[in-house]
N, C-alpha and C positions, 0 to 999 in steps of 0.2 A: 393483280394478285399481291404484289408488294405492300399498299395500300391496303387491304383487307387485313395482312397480317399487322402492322402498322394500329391498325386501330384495335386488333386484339389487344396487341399489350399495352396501348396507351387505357384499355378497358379495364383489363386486369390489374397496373397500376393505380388508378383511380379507387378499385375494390380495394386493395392494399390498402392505398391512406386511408380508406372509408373505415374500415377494419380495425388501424392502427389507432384512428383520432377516438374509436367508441361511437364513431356514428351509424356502426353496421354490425349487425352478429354476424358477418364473415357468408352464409349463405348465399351470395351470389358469388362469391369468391369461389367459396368450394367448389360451387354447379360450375365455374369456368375452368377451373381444373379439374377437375375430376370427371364432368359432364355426366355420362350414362352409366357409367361408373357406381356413380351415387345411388343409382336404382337397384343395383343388386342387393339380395338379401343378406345379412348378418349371418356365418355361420354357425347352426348350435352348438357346434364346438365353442366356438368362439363368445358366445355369450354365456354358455354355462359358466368359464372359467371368471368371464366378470361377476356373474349371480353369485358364484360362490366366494371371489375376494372384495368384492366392496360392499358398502353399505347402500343402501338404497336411499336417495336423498328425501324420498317421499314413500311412505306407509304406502302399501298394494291399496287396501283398503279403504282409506282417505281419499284415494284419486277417484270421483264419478267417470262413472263410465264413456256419461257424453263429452265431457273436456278431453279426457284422452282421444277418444272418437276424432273431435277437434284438432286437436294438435296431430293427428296422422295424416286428416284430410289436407289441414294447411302445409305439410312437406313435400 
């Protein structure tokens, strides 16, 4: 058991540097903290209040439909 835990955080250390050096967008980090976590949904509370205060980095309209499609699949 000690050993198991042991390599968690020598795992999660390793995500760290990876993260910090730019060799990693951080996503296997997050999924090791956060785990199942990460699956839940966004609440509409919760995103209206970003719709409504930020800018959208990207036109609704400019983004095809299959790239988004894409990029949901791949998370």
């Amino acid at each position: 058991m000690a050993g198991d835990k042991e390599l968690t955080n020598l795992t999660v250390a390793v995500e760290i540097e990876r993260l910090l050096s730019g060799a990693s967008d951080g996503a296997p980090l997050f999924q090791a903290l956060y785990g199942a976590v990460a699956d839940e949904p966004v609440p509409e509370r919760l995103l209206q209040v970003v719709r409504e205060c930020c800018e959208p980095a990207v036109e609704p309209e400019t983004v095809p439909a299959v790239t988004a499609q894409r990029r949901l699949a791949a998370s």
